[in-house]
N, C-alpha and C positions, 0 to 999 in steps of 0.2 A: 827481317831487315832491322838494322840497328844502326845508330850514329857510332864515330871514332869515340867519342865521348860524350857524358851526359854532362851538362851543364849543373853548375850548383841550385836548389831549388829557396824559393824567392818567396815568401811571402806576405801579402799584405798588411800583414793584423801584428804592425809594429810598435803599434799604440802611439802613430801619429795624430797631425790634427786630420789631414781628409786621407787614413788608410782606408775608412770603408768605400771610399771612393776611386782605393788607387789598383784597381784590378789588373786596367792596361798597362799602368806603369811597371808594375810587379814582372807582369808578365816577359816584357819589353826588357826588364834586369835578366831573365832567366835569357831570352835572346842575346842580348850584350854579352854576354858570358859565352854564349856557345859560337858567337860569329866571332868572336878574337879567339876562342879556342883557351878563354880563362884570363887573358892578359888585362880585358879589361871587364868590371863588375861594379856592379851597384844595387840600389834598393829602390822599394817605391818610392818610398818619400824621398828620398835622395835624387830620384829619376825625374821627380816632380816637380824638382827646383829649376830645370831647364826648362820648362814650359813657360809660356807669359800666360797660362789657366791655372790659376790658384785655386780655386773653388770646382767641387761639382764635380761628376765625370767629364770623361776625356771621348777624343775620337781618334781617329788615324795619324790628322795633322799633327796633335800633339804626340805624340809619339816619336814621328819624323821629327819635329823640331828637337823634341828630349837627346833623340841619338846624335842630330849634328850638333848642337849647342853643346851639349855635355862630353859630347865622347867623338867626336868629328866621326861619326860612322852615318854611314845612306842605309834607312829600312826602303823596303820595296813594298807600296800600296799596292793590293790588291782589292782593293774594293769593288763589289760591280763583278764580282767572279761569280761559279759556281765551284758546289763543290767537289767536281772533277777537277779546277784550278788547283782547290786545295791539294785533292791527294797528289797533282802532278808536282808540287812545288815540294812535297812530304819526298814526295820517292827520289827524288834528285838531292835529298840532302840539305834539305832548307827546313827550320823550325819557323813553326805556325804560331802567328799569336792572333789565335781567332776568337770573333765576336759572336756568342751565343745566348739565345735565350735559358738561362740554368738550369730551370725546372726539365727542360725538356732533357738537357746533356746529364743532367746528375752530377753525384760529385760532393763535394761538400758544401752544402746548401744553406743557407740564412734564411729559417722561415719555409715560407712556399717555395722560393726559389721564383720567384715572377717579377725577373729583372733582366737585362741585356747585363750581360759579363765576358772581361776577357780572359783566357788562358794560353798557357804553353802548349804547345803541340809538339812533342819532338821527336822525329822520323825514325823511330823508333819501334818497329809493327811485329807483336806474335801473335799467337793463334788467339790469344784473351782481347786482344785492341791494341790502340797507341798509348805510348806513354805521355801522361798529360801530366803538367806542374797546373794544378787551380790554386791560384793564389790566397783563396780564402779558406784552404786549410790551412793547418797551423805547420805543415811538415812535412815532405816525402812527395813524390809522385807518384801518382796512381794509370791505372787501364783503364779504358775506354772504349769504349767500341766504336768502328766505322758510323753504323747506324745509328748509335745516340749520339754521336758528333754533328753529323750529316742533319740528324732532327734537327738539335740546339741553332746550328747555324742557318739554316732554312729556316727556322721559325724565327729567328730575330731579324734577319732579315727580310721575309714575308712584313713585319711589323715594322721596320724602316722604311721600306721602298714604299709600302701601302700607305704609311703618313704622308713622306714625300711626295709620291701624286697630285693628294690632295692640296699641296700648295701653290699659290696663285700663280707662282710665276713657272711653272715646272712643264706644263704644255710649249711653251717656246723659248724656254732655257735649251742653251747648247750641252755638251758635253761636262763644259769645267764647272757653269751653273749649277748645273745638277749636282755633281761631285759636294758641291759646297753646301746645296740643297741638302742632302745625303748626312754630309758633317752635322748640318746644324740640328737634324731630326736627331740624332745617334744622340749628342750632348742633350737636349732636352732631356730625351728616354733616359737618359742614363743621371740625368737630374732630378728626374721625377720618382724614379723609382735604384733603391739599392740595399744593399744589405742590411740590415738595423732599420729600413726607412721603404717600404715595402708600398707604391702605391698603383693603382690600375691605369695601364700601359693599353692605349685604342689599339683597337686591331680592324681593318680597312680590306676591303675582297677586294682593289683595283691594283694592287702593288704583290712587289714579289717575283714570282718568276721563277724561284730557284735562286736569285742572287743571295750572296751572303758576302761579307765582310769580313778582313781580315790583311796582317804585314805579315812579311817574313823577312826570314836574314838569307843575306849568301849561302852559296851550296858550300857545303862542307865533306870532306872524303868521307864515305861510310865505312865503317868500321868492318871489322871481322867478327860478327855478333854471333854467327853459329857455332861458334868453337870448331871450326876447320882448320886442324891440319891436314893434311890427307897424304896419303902412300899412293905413286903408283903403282898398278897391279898388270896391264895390260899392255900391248900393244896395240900401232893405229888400225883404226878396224872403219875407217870411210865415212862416206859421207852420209848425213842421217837430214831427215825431214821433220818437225814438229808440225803436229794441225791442232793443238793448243796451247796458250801462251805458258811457257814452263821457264820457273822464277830460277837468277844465277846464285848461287853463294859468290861471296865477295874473295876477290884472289889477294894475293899478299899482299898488292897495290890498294886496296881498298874500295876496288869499284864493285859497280852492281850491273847489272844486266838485264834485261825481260826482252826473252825470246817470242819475237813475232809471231802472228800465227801463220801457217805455212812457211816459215821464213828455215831454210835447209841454214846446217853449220857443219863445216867442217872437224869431224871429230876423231883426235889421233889419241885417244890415250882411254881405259877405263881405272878411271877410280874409287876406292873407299875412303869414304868420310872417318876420320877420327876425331872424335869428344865432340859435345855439342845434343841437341834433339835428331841433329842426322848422322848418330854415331853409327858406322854400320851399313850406310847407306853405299850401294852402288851409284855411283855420277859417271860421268863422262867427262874427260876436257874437252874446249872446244877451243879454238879458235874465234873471235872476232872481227869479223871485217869492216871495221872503221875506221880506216886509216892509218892504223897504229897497228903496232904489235902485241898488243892485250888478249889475255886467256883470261878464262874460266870456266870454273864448275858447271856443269850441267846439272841439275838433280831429274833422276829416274825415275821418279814416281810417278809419271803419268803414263798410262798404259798407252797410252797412242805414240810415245814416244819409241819408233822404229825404227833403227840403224839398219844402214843397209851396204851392204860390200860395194867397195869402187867398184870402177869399173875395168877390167882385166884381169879379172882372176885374183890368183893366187895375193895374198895381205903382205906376205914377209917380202915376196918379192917388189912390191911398189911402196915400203917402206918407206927409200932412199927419198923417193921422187914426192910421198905426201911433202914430208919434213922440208925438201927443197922450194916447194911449190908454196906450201903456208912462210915462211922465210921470204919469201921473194913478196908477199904481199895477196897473197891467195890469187893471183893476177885472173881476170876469165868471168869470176865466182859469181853467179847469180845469185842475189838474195832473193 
């Protein structure tokens, strides 16, 4: 899975006055960048001027403030998630600027790495991880893996939500209290402790949960990341059943797909993959039924994937009638 484009990479260490501070901001330019698709971009310290927090780290609000003020754009808080939130927001084509504790995620590290930091996440996933912009390198995007993301972000959040608790008013705070509760632990943490400025951050057994922290931008088209062009090779050969969830390559439109499990597809074409890691590959097209008229790729690699002859016989002879019947909107089609 890949984005249409990767965003220019952003980093902090511009030799401002608070870069060692500006991690969310950083991050938040590499986002600017990827939700206008390039048209509009910036830097921390540039990103920083639209906040009314001069000093110190930052937390979600200031972020959302930076993007309307500076660039009339809306981030989307997700704070209070897990990280199933995250990958759902990843796979739909939305870049992550998540909040991690370092030491656990890796990466390019200041010291121990035992600070709350943010980074780029950009929906971007092979077999090595996601492609992550850390602002506190000096250059390039790096891999990541699920698992050391997933740590980083549980474990800073484990340490936010467990402070939070413990404050007085958090037992009969509503919803937005809390939220604010939540903000004002994050800026502490991220005041107390930072790159160049390294200091011991409580950690608390009553908070946590699995929450972690984090914005994103708009979904944006995914790309054509496996180098798919592909030939057809077959004729329609009916209707097939998956019984596990088996990933789409993205069709010329740029979408993506994840085949349910159990969820049958109408499938009129076999094809080979040209250029890409699935060069060579036997796929399927498929039909989609959601509304629209969208196709894709199937990839074949799961052995439980078994097609199975319509029903009536003979294939050439009900040709006419698949192609007429997908065309009309698969009318009947249980998923």
């Amino acid at each position: 899975m890949q984005t249409s484009r990767h965003p220019n990479f952003v980093t902090q260490r511009d030799g401002s006055s608070l870069a060692n501070s500006n991690c969310r901001m950083a991050s938040i330019s590499m986002g600017l960048d990827y939700e206008t698709e390039g048209a509009k971009t910036s830097t921390g310290a540039k990103m920083r001027t639209y906040t009314s927090d001069q000093s110190g780290g930052t937390d979600s609000s200031d972020a959302r403030q930076a993007w309307d003020n500076g660039y009339s754009e809306a981030l989307t808080v997700g704070d209070g998630g897990t990280w199933d939130d995250v990958e759902g927001d990843l796979t739909e084509g939305r870049l992550v600027h998540l909040d991690v504790w370092h030491v656990a995620t890796g990466g390019c590290l200041s010291g121990s790495g035992a600070y709350g930091h943010t980074i780029a996440v950009v929906p971007d996933l092979d077999e090595t991880g996601w492609l992550v912009g850390d602002p506190w390198c000096t250059s390039g995007y790096k891999r990541l893996t699920t698992s050391k993301l997933r740590a980083g972000a549980e474990e800073w959040g484990r340490r936010v939500y467990g402070a939070s608790a413990q404050e007085a008013d958090w037992a009969t705070a509503g919803p937005d209290l809390r939220a604010a509760i939540v903000r004002r632990i994050v800026k502490r943490f991220m005041d107390l402790s930072y790159p160049g400025h390294i200091r011991e951050i409580p950690v608390y057994d009553t908070g946590g949960g699995g929450q972690v922290l984090y914005t994103s931008t708009h979904t944006q088209p995914l790309g054509d990341t496996m180098g798919t062009p592909y030939n057809l090779t077959g004729e329609p050969i009916g209707l097939a059943t998956t019984t596990v969830p088996i990933g789409l390559i993205p069709t010329q439109g740029g979408e993506f797909y994840q085949v349910p499990v159990g969820t049958k597809r109408n499938v009129f074409a076999v094809v080979t993959i040209s250029g890409g890691p699935y060069d060579g590959d036997t796929a399927y097209l498929v039909s989609i039924p959601s509304g629209n008229d969208e196709t894709g790729l199937l990839l074949s690699q799961a052995s439980t994937y078994v097609p199975s002859e319509p029903s009536g016989g003979d294939i050439d002879a009900r040709d006419a009638e698949w192609r007429e019947w997908m065309l009309a909107g698969s009318p009947g089609f249980d998923e």
